[in-house]
N, CA, C and O atoms as a printed pandas DataFrame, in Angstrom:
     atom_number atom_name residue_name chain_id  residue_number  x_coord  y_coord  z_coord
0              1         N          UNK        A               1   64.108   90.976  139.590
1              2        CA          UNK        A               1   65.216   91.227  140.471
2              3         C          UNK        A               1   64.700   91.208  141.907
3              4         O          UNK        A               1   63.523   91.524  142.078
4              5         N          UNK        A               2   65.357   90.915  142.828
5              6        CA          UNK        A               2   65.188   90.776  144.483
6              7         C          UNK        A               2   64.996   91.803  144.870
7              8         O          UNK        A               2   65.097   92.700  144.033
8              9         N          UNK        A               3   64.637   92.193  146.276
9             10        CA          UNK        A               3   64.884   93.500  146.464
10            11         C          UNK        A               3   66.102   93.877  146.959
11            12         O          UNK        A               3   66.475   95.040  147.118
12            13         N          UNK        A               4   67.044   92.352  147.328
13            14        CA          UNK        A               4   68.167   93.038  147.666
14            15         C          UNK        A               4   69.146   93.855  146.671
15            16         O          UNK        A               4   69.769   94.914  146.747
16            17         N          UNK        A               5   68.973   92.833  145.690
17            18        CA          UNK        A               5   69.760   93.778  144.545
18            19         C          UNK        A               5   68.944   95.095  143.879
19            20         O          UNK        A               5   69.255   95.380  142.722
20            21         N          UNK        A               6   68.087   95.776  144.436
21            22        CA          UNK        A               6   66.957   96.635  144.285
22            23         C          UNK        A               6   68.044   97.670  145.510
23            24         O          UNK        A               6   68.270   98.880  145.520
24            25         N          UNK        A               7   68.343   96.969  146.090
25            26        CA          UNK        A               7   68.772   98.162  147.862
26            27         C          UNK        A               7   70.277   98.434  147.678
27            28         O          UNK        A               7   70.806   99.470  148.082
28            29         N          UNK        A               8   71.066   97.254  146.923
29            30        CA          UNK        A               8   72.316   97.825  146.656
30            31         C          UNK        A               8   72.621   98.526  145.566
31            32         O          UNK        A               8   73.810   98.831  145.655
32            33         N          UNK        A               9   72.242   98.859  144.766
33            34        CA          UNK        A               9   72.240   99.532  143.172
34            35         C          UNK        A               9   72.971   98.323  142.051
35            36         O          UNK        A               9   73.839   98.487  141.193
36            37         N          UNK        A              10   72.509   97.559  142.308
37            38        CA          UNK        A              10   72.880   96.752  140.832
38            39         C          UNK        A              10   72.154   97.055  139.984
39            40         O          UNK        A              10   72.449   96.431  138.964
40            41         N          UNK        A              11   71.200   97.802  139.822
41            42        CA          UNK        A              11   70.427   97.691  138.387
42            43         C          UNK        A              11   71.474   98.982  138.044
43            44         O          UNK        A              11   72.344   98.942  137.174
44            45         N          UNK        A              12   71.167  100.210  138.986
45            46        CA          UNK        A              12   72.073  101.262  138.410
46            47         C          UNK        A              12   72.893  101.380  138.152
47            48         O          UNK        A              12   73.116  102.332  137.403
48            49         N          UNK        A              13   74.266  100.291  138.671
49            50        CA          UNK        A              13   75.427  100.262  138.230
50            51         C          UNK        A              13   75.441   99.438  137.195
51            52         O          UNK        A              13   76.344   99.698  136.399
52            53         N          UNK        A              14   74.568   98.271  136.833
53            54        CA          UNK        A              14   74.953   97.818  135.483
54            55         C          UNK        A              14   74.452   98.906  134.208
55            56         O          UNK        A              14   75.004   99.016  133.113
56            57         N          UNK        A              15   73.505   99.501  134.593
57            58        CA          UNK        A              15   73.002  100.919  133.503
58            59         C          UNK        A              15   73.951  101.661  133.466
59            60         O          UNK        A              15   74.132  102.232  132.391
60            61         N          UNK        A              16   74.593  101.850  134.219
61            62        CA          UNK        A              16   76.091  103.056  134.263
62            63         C          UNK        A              16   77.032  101.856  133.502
63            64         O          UNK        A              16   77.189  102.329  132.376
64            65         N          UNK        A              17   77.601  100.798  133.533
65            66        CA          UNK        A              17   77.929   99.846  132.941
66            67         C          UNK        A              17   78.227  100.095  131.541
67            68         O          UNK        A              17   79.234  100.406  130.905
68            69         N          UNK        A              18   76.550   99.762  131.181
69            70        CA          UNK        A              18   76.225   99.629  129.828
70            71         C          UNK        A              18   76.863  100.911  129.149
71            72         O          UNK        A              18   77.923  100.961  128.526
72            73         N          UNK        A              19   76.108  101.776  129.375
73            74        CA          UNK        A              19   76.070  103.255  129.001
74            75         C          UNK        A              19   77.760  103.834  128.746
75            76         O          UNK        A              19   78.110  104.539  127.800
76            77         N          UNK        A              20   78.474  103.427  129.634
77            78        CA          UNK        A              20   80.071  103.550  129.311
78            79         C          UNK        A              20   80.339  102.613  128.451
79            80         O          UNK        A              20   81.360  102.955  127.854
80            81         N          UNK        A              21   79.838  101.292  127.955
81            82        CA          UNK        A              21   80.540  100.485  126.953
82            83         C          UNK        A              21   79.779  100.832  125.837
83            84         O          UNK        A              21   80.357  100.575  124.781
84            85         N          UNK        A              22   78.281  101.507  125.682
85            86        CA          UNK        A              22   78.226  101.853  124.668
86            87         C          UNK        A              22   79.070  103.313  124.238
87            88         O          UNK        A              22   79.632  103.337  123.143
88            89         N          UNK        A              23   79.121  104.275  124.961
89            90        CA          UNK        A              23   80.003  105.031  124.626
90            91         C          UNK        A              23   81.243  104.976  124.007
91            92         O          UNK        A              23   81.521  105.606  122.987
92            93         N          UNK        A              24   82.070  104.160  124.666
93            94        CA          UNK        A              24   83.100  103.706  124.077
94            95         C          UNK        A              24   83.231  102.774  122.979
95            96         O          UNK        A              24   84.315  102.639  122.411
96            97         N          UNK        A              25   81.985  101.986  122.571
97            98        CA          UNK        A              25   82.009  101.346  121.332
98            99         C          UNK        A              25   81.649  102.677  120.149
99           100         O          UNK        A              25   81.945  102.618  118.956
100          101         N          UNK        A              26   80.992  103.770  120.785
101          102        CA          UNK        A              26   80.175  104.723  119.307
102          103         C          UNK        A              26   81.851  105.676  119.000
103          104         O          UNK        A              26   82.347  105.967  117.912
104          105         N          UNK        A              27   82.430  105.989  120.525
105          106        CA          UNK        A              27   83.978  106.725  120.075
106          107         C          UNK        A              27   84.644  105.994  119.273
107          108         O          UNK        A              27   85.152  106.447  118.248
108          109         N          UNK        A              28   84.727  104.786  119.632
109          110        CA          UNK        A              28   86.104  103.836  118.071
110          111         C          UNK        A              28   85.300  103.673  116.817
111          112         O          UNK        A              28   85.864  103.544  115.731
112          113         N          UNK        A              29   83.811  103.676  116.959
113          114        CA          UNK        A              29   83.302  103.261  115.290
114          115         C          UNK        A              29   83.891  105.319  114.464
115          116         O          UNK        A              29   84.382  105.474  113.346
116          117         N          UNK        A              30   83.598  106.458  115.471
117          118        CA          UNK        A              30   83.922  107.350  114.653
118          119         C          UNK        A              30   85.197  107.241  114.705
119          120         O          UNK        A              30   85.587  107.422  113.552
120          121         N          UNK        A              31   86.155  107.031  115.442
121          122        CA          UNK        A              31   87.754  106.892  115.410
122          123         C          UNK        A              31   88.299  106.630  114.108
123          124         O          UNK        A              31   89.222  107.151  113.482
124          125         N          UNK        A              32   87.397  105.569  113.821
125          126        CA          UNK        A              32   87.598  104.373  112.483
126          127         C          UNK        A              32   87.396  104.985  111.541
127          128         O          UNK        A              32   88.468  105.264  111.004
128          129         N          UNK        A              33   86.312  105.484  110.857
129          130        CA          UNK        A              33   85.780  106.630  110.194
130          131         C          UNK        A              33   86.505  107.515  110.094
131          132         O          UNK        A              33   86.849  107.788  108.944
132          133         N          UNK        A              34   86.797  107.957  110.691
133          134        CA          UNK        A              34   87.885  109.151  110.748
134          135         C          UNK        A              34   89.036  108.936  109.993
135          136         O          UNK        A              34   89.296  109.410  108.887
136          137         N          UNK        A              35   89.786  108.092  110.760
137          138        CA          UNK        A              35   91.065  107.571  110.185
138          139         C          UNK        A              35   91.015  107.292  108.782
139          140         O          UNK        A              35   91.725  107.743  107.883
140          141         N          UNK        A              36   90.003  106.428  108.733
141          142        CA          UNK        A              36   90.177  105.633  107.221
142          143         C          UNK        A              36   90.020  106.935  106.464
143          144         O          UNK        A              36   90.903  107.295  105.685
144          145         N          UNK        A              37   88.663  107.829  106.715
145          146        CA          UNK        A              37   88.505  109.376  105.300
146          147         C          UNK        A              37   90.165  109.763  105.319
147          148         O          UNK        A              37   90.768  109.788  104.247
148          149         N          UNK        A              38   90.860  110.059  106.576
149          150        CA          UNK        A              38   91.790  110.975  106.451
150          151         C          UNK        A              38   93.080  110.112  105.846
151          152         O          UNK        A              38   94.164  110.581  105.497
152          153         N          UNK        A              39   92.770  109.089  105.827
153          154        CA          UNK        A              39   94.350  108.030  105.123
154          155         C          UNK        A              39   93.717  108.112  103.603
155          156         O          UNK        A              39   94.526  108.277  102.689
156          157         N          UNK        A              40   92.508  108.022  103.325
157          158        CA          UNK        A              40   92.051  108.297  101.614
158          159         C          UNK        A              40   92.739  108.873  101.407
159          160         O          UNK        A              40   93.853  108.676  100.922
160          161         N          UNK        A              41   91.822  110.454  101.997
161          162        CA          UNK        A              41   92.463  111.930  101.721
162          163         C          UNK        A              41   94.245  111.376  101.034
163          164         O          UNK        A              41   94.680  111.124   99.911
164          165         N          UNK        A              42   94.809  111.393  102.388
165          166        CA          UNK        A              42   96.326  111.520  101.643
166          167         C          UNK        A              42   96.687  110.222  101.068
167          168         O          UNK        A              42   97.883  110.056  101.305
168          169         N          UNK        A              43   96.298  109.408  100.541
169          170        CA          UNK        A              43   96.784  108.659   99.438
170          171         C          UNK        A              43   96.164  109.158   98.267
171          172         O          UNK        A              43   96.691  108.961   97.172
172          173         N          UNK        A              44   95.274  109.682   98.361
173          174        CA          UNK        A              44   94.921  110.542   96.956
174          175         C          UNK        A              44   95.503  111.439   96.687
175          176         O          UNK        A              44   96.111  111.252   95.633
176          177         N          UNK        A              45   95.688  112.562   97.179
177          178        CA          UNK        A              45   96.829  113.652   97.307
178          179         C          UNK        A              45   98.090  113.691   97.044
179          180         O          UNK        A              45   98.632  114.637   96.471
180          181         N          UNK        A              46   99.003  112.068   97.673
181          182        CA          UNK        A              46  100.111  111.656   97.333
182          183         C          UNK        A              46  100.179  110.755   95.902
183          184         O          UNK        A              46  101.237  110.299   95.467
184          185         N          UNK        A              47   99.178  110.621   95.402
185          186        CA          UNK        A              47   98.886  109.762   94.103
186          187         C          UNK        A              47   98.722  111.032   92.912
187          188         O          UNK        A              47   99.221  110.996   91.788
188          189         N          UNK        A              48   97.841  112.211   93.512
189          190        CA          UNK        A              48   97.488  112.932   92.555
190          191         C          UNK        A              48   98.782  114.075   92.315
191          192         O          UNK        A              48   98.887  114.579   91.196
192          193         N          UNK        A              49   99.577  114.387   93.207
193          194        CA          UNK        A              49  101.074  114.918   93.105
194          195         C          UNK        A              49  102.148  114.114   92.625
195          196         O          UNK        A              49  103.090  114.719   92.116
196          197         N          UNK        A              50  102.197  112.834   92.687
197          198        CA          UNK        A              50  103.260  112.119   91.823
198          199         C          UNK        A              50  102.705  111.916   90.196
199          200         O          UNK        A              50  103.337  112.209   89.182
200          201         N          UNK        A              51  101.499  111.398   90.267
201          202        CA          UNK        A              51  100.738  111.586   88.657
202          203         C          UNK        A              51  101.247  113.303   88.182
203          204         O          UNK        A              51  101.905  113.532   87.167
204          205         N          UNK        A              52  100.863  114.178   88.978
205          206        CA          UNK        A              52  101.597  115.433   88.014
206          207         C          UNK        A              52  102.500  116.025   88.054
207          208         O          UNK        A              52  102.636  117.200   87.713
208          209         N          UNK        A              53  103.636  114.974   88.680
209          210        CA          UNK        A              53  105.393  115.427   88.381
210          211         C          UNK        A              53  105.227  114.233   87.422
211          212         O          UNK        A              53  105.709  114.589   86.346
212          213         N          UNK        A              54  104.887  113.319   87.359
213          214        CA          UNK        A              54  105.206  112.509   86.242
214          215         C          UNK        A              54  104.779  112.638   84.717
215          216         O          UNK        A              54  105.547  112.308   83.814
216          217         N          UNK        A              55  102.885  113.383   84.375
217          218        CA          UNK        A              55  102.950  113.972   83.796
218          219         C          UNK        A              55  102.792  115.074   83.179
219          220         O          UNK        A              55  102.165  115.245   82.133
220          221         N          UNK        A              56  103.606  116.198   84.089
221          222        CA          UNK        A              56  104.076  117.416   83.760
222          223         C          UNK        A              56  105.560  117.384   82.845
223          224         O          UNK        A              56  105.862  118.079   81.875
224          225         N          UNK        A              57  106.607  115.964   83.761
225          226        CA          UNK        A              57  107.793  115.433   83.081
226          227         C          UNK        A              57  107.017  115.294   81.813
227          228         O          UNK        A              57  106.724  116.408   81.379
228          229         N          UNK        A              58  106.572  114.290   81.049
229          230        CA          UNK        A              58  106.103  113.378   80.172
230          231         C          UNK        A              58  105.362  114.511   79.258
231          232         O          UNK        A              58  105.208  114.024   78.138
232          233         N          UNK        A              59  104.929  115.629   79.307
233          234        CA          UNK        A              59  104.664  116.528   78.607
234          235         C          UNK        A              59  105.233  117.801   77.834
235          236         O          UNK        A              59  104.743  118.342   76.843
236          237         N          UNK        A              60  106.635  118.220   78.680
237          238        CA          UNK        A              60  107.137  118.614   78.639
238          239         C          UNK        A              60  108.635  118.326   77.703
239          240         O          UNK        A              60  109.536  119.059   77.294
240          241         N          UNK        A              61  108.340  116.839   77.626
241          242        CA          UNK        A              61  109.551  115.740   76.558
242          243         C          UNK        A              61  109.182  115.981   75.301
243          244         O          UNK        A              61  108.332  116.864   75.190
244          245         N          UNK        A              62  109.697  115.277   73.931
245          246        CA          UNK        A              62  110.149  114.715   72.738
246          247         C          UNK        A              62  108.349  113.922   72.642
247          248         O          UNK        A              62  107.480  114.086   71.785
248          249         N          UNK        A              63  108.343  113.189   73.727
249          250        CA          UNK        A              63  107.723  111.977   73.898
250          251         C          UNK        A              63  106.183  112.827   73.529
251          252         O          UNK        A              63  105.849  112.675   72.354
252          253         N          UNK        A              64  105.610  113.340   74.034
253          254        CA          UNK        A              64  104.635  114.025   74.131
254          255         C          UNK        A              64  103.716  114.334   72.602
255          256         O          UNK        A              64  102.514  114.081   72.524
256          257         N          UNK        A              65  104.568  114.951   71.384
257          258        CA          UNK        A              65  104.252  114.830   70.186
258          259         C          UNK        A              65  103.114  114.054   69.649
259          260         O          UNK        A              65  102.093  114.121   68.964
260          261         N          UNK        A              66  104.277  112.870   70.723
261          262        CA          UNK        A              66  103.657  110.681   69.827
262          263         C          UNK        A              66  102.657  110.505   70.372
263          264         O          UNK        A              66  102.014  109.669   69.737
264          265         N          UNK        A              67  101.864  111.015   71.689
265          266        CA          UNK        A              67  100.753  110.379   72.296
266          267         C          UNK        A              67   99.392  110.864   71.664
267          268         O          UNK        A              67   98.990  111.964   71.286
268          269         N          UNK        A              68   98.918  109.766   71.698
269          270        CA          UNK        A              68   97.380  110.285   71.316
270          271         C          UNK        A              68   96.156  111.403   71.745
271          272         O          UNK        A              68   95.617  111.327   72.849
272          273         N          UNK        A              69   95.868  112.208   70.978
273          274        CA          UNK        A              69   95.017  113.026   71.980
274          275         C          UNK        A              69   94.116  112.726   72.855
275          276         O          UNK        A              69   93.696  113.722   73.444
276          277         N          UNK        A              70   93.563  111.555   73.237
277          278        CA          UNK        A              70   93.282  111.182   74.328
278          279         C          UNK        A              70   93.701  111.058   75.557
279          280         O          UNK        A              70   93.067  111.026   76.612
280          281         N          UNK        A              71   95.134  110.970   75.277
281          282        CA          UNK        A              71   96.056  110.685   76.256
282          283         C          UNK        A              71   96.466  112.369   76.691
283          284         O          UNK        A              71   96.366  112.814   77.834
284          285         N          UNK        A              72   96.847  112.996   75.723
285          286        CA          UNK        A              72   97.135  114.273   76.181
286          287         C          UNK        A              72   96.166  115.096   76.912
287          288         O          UNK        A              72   96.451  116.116   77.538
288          289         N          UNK        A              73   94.892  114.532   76.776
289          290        CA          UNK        A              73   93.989  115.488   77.441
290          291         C          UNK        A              73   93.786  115.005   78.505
291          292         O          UNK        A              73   93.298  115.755   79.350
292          293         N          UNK        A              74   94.059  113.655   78.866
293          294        CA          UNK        A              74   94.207  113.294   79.837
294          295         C          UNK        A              74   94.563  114.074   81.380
295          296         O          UNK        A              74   93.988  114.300   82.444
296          297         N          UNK        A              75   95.810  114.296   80.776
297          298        CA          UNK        A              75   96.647  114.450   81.067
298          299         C          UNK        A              75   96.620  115.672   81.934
299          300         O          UNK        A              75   96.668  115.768   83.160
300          301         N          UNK        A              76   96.521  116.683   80.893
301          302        CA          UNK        A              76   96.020  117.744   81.193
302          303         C          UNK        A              76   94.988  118.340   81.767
303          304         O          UNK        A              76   95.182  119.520   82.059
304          305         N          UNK        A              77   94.006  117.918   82.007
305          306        CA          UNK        A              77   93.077  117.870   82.996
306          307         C          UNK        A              77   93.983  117.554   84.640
307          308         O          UNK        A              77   94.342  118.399   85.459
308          309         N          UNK        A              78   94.107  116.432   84.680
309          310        CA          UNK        A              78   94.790  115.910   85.691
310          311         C          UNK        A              78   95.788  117.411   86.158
311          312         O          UNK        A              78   95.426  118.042   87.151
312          313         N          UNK        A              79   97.025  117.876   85.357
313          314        CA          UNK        A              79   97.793  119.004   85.580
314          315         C          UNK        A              79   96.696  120.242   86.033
315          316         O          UNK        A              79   96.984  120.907   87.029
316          317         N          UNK        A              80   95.766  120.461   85.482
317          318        CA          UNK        A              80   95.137  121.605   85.824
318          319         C          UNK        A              80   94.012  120.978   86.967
319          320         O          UNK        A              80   93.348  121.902   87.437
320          321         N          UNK        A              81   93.839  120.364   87.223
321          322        CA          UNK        A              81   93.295  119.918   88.850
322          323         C          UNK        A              81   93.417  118.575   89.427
323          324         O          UNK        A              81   92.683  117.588   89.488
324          325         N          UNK        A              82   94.895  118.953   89.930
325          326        CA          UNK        A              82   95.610  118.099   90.376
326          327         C          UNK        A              82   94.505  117.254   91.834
327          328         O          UNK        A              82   94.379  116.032   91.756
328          329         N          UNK        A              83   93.884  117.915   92.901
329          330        CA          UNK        A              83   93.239  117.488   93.986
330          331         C          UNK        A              83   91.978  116.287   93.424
331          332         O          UNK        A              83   91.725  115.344   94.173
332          333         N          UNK        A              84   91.253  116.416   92.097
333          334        CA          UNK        A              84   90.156  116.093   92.252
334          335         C          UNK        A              84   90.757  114.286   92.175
335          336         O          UNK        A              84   91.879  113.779   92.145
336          337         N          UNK        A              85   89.347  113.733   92.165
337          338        CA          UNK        A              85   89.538  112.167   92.312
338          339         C          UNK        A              85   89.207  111.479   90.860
339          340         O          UNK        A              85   88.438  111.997   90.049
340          341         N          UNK        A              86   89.827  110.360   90.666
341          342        CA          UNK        A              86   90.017  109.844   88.926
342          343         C          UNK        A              86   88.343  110.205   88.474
343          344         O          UNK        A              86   88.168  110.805   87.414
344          345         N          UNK        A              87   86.690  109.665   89.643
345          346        CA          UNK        A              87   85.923  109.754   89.031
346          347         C          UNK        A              87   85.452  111.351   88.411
347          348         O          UNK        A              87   84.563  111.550   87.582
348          349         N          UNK        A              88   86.336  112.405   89.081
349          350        CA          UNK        A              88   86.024  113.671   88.897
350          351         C          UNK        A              88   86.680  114.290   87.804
351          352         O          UNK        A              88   86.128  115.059   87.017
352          353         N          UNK        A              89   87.964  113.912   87.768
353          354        CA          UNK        A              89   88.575  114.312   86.474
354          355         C          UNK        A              89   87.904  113.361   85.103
355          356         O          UNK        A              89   87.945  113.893   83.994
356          357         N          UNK        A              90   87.479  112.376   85.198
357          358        CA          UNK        A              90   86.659  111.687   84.445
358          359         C          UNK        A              90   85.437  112.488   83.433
359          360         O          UNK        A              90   85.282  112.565   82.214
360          361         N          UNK        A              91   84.642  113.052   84.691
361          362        CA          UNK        A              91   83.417  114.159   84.358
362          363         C          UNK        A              91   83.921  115.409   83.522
363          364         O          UNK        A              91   83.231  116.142   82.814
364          365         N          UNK        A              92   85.135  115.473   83.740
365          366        CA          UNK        A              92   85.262  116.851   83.448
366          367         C          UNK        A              92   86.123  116.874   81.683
367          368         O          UNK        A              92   86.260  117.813   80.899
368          369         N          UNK        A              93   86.573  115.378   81.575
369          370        CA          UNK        A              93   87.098  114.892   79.972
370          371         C          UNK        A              93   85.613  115.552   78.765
371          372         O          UNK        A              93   84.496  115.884   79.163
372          373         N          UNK        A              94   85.902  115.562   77.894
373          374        CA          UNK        A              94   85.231  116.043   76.891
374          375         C          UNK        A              94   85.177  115.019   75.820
375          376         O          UNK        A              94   86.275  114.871   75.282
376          377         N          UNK        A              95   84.277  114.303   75.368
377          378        CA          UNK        A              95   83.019  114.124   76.264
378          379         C          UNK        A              95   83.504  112.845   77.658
379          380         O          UNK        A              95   84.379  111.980   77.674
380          381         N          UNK        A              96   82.305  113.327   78.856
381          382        CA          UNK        A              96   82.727  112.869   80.074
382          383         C          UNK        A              96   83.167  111.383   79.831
383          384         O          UNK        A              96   82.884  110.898   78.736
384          385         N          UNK        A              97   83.913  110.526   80.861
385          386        CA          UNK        A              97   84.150  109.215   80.066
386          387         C          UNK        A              97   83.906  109.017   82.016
387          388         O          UNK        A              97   83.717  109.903   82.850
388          389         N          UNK        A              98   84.025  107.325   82.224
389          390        CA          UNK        A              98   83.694  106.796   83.338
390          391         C          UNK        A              98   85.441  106.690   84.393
391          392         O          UNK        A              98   86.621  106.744   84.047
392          393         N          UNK        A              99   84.871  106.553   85.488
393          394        CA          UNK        A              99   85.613  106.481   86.404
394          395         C          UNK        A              99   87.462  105.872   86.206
395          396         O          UNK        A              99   88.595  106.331   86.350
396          397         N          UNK        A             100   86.540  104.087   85.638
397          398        CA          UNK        A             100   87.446  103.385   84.531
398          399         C          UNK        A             100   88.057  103.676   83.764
399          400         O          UNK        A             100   89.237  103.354   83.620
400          401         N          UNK        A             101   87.380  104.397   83.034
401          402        CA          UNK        A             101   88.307  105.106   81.886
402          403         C          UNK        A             101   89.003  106.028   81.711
403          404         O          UNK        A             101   89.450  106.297   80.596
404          405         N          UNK        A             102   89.293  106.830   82.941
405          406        CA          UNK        A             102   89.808  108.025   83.220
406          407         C          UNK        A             102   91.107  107.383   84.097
407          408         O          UNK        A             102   92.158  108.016   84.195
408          409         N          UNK        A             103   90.917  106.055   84.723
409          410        CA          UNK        A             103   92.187  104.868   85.374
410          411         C          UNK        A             103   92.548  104.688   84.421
411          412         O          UNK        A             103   93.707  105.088   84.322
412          413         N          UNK        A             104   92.014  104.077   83.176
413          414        CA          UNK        A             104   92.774  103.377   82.446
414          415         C          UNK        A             104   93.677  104.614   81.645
415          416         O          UNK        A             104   94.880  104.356   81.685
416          417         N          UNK        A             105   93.443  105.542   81.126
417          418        CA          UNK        A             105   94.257  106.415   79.967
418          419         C          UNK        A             105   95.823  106.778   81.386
419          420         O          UNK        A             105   97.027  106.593   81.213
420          421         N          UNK        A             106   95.240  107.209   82.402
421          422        CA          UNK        A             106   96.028  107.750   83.883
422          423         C          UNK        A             106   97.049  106.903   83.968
423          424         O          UNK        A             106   98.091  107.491   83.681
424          425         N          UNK        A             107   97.285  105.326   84.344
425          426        CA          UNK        A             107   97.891  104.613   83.568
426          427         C          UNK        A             107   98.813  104.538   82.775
427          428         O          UNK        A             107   99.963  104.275   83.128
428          429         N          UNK        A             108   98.516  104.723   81.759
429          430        CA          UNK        A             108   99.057  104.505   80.361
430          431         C          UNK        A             108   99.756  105.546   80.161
431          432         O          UNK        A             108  100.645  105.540   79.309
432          433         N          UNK        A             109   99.472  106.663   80.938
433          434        CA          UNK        A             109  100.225  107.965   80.761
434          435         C          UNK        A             109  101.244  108.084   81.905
435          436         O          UNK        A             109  102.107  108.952   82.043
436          437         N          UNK        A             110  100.895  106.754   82.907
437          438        CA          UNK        A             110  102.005  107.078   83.571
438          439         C          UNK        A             110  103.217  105.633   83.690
439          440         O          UNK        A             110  104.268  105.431   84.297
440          441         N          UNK        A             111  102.262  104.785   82.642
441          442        CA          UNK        A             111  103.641  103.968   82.323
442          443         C          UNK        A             111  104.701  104.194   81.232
443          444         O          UNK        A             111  105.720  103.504   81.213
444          445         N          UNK        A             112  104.452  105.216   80.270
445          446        CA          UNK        A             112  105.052  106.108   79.475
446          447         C          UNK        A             112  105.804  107.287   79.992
447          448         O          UNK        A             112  106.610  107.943   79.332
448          449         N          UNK        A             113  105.508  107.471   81.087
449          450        CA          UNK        A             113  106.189  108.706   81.808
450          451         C          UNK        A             113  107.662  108.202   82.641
451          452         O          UNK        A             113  108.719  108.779   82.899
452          453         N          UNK        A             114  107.080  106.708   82.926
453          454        CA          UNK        A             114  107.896  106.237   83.981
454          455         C          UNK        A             114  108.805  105.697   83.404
455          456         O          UNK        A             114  109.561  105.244   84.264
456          457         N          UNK        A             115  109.505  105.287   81.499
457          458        CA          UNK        A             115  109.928  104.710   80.934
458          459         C          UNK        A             115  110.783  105.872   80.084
459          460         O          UNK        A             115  111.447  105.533   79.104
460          461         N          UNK        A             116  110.722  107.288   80.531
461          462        CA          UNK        A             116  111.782  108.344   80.106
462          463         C          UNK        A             116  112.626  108.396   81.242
463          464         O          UNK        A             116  113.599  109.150   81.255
């Protein structure tokens, strides 16, 4: 660099520059972060409260008798902890079954629910 641009502060103002655009790039990457955990959050929440009006309905029916005990325990897990996430209610089936497989019975219990 010259010394003129040494005598007017261009180095310091492009460092002040920088330093504000990195700032403002590190605020929107957590912005982003943020948003996206907290839109999970409530689509899980709004998924895991319609799954147990649907089957709390579906348990409470005729229908309930006919399902397999797989399905009923399903089920029931889900009713008694409504917050956790499919891979958590998964862990907690007897014996534990996978993430998948705790979607797939969830499902099935709620395309039977949705057909009373």
């Amino acid at each position: 660099m010259t010394a003129r641009c040494r005598y007017c502060g261009a180095s310091k103002a492009l460092l002040d520059f920088e330093s504000i655009r990195v700032d403002r790039e590190i605020q929107g990457r957590v912005n982003r972060v943020v948003n996206c955990d907290s839109g999970n959050a409530k689509r899980q929440a709004d998924a895991g409260a319609r799954r147990t009006a649907l089957f709390m309905k579906l348990l409470s029916s005729e229908e309930s008798a006919s399902l397999p005990k797989e399905l009923l325990l399903a089920g029931q897990v889900l009713i008694d902890n409504p917050g956790l996430s499919i891979a958590e209610l998964g862990a907690l089936m007897d014996p534990p079954i996978s993430k998948s497989g705790m979607n797939h019975r969830l499902k099935k219990l709620e395309e039977i629910a949705s057909e009373l």
